[in-house]
C-alpha positions in Angstrom: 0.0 0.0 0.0 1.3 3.5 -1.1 0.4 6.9 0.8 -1.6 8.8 -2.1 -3.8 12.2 -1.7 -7.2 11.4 -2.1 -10.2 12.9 -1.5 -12.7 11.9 0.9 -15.9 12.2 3.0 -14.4 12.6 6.1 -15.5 9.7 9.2 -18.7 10.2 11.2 -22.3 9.6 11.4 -24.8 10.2 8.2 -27.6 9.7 6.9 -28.1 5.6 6.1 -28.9 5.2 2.7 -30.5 2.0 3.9 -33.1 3.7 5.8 -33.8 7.6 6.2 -35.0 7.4 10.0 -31.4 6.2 11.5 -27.8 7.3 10.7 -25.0 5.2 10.0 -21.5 5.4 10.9 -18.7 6.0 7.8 -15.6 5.3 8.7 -13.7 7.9 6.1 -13.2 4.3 3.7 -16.7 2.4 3.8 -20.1 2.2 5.8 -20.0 -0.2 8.9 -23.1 -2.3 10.6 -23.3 0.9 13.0 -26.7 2.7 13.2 -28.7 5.5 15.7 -32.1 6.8 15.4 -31.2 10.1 13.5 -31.4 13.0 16.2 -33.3 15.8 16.0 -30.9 18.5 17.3 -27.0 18.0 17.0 -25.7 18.3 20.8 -22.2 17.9 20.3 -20.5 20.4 18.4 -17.3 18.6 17.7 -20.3 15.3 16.1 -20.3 15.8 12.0 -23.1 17.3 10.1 -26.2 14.4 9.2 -26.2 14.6 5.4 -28.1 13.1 3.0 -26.6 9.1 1.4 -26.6 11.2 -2.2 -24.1 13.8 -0.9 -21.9 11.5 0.5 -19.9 11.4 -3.0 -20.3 15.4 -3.7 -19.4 16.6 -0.3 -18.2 19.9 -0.2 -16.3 19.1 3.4 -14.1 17.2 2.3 -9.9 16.9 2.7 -7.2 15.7 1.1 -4.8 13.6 2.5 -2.9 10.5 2.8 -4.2 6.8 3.6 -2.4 6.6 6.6 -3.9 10.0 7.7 -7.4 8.9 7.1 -7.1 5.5 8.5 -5.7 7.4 12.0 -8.5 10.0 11.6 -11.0 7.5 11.2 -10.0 5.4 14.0 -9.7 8.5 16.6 -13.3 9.8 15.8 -14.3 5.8 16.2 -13.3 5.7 19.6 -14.7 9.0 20.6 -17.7 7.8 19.7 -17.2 4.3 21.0 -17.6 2.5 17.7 -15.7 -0.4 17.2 -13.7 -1.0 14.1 -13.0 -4.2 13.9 -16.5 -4.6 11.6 -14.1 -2.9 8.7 -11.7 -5.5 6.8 -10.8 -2.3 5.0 -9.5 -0.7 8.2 -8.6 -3.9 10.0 -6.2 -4.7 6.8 -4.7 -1.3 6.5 -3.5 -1.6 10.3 -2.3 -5.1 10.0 0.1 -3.4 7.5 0.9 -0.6 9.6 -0.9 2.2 9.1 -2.9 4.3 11.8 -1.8 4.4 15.4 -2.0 1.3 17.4 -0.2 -1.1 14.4 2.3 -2.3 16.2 -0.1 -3.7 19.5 0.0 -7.7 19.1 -3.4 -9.6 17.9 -4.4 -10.7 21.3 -5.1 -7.0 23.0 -6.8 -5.7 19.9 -9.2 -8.7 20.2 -9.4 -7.5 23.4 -10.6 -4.2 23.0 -13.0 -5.1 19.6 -14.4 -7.8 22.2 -14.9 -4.8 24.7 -16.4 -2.3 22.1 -19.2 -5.0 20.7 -20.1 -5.3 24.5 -20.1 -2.0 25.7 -23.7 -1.4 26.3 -23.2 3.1 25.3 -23.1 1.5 21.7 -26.5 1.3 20.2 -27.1 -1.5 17.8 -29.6 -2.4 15.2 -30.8 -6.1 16.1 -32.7 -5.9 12.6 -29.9 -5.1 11.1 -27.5 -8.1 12.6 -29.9 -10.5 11.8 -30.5 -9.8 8.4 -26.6 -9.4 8.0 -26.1 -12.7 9.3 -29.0 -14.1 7.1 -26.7 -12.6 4.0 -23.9 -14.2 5.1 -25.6 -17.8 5.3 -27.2 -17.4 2.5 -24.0 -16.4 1.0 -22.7 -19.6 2.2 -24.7 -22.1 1.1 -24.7 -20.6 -2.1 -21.3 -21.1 -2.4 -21.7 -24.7 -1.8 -20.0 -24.1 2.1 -21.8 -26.9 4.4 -20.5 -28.8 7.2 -21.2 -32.8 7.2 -21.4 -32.4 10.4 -24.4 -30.0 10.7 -26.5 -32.4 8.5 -26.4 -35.1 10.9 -29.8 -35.2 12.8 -30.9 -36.6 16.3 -33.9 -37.8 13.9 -31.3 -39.2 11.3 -29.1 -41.4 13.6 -32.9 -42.9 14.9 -33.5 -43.8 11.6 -30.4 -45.3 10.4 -31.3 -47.6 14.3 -34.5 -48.8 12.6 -33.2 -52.1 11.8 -32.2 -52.8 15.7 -35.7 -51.5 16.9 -37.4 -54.3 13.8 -35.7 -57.1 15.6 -36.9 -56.2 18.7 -40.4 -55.5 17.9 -40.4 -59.0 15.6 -39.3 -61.2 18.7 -41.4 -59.3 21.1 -43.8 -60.3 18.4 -42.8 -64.0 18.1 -43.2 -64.2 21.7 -46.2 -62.8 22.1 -48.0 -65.0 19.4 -46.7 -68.2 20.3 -46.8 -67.5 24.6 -49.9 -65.7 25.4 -51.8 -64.6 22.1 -51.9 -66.9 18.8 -53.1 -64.1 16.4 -51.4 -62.6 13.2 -52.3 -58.9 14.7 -49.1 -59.1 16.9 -46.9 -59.4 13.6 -48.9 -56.6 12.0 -48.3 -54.5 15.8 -44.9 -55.3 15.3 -44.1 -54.1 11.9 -46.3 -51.1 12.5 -44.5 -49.9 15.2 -40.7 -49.1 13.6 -42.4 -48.0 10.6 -44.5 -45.6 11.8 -41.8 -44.3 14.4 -39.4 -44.4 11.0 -42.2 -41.6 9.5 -42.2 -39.8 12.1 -38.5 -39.1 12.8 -38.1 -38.5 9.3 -40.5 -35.5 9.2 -38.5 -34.2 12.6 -35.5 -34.6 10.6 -36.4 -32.7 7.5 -37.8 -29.6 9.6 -34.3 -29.5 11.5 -32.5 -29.6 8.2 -35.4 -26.6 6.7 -34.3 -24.7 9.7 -30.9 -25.0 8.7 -31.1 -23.6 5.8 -31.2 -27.2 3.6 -33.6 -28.7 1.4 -35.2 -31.9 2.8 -37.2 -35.0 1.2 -40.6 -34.3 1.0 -42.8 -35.6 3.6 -44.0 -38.3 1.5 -40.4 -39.7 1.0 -41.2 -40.8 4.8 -43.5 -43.4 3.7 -40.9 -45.6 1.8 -39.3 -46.5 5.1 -36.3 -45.9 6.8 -33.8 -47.0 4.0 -35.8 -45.0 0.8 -35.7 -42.0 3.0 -32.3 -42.0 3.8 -31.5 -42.9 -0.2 -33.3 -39.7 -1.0 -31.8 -37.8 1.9 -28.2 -38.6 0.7 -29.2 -36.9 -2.7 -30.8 -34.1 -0.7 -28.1 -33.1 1.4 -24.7 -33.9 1.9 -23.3 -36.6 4.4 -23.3 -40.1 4.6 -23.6 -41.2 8.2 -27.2 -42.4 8.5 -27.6 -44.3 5.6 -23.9 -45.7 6.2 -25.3 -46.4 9.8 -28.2 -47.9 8.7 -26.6 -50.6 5.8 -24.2 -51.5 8.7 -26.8 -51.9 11.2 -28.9 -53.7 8.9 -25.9 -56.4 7.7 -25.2 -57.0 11.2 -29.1 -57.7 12.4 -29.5 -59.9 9.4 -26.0 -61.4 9.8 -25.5 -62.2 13.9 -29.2 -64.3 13.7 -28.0 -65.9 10.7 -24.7 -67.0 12.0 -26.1 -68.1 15.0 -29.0 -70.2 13.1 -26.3 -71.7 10.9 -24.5 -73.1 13.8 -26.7 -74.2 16.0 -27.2 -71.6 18.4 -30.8 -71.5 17.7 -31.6 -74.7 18.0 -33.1 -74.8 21.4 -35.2 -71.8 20.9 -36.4 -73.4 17.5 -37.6 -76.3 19.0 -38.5 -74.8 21.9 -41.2 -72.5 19.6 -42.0 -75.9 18.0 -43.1 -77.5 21.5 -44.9 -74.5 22.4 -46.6 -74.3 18.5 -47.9 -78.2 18.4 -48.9 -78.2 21.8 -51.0 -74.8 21.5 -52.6 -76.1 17.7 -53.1 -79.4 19.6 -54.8 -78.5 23.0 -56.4 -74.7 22.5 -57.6 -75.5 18.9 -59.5 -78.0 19.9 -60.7 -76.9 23.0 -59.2 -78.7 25.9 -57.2 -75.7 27.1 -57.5 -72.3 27.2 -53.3 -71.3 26.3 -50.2 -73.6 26.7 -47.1 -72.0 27.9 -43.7 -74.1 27.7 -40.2 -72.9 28.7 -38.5 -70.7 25.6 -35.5 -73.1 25.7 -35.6 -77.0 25.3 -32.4 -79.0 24.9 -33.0 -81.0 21.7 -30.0 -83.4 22.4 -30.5 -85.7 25.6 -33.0 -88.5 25.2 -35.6 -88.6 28.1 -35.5 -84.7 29.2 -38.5 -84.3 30.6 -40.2 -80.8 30.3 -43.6 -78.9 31.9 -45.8 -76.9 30.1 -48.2 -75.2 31.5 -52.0 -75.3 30.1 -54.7 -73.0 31.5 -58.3 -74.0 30.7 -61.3 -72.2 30.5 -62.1 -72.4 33.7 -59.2 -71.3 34.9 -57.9 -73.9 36.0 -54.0 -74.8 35.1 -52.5 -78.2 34.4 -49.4 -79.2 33.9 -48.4 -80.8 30.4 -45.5 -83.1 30.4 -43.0 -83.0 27.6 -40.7 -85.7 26.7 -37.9 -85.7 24.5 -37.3 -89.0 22.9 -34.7 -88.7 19.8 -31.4 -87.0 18.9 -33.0 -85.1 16.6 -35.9 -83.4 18.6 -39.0 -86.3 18.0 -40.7 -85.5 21.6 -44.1 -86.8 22.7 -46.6 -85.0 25.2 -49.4 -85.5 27.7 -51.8 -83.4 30.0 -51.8 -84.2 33.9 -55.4 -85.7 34.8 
């Protein structure tokens, strides 16, 4: 930067050209965020005249002098009047090169005393104006493509991408219910119910936290193709991976761990366990002799002559016990109600 003679509209409040019932402070290089109700009478002598925006560029009280001179000017009038000039990247440049008094402080105690001006409570400040400043600047930003990963990643989101934990549990709370106290199809239409419908409504909480910051969610009817349609559509929405990663994971490891487990014989006792519990019920409730049949959820398949009881309530109320046998290797068992 090279000291040339310019001329200028010298620092201090005028007219905002924003809006004619407040002034705004010029800084002798460019208009800053600060704003007052313009005054009726001028009370301090030494304050510059209110002029209108349009004679800001053919004022007649106007200097000539160098950048340095200006930028000093500027920042003693500034601090006279308490405004902070840290708002200016014009200003704030010009010092980090060393012009205007107070150059050579170190970082650290100017951000002390810009911190100290923005709080000092003698400045007034245009809340209006902040907000819609900062609105700009977000706008600006996600025009320019700036978004965080981060800041896309919902509460809502990471419920979703759980949904296939929450299906497992609802389908064995399911399982248990229709073979152990209530033999009805319903309780595997509760059970699949229940994630989807909490599915919809996390992803419409989802999409108004991404609205509100400032993204473009699914529609609400991307809800209804279940947790992994809404993610797919969410990924193309709005940058970042996590849920739908979270949910394929999840998903491969609830399908996966059962699986394994099936495959080597984990299951078994549990499988034959529902078996028992299954032939019994069809054989005893079905055709009237008892009212339900409960049998213990785990039955070892693999020691001839284990003897189990089941438990059969009748209509009246009465219970009786049901004694299960196991007589092969391979599960064969036989059955009989107490008299």
């Amino acid at each position: 930067m090279t000291d040339q003679a310019t001329r200028v509209v010298p620092a201090g409040w005028y007219q905002d050209p924003a809006l004619s019932e407040q002034v705004r402070w010029w800084n002798g290089l460019a208009w800053t965020e600060h704003v007052r109700d313009k005054p009726t009478v001028v009370a301090d002598p030494v304050a510059p005249i209110v002029v209108t925006a349009s004679s800001t560029s053919t004022a007649t009280d106007t200097v000539t002098e160098s950048t340095a001179d200006r930028i000093a000017a500027a920042r003693e009038l500034e601090r006279q009047f308490g405004v902070g000039t840290s708002e200016n990247e014009i200003i704030a440049g010009a010092t980090a090169l060393g012009f205007g008094p107070g150059a050579d402080r170190s970082r650290q105690e100017v951000a002390v005393q810009q911190s100290s001006q923005r709080t000092d409570t003698a400045t007034p400040i245009n809340p209006a104006g902040r907000q819609a400043a900062a609105g700009q600047k977000a706008a600006g930003r996600r025009r320019a493509g700036v978004h965080g990963t981060a800041r896309t990643a919902t509460g809502s989101a990471w419920l979703i991408a759980l949904t296939p934990v929450l299906t497992l549990l609802t389908a064995l709370a399911a399982a248990y219910i229709y073979f152990y106290v209530a033999p009805t199809p319903v309780v595997f239409v509760i059970g699949f119910l229940i994630p989807y419908l909490l599915g919809i409504l996390w992803a419409l909480s989802d999409g108004r936290a991404l609205k509100s910051r400032g993204f473009t969610p699914p529609g609400p009817l991307f809800a209804l193709l279940g947790a992994i349609g809404y993610l797919i559509i969410r990924r193309l929405r709005v940058p970042g991976s996590g849920p739908l990663a979270m949910f394929l994971i999840v998903g491969a490891l609830v399908i996966a761990i059962p699986g394994a487990a099936y495959a080597t014989g984990e299951l078994r006792p549990l499988s034959h366990a529902l078996t028992i519990q299954n032939t019994i019920s069809q054989d005893y409730v079905i055709s009237g002799r008892a009212a339900t049949i409960n049998c213990p959820p785990f039955v070892d398949t693999t020691t001839n002559g284990t003897l189990y009881t089941c438990t059969a309530t009748l209509a009246t109320g009465v219970t009786k016990a049901v004694w299960v046998s196991i007589d092969g290797p391979d599960g064969q068992f036989s059955y009989a109600m107490a008299i």
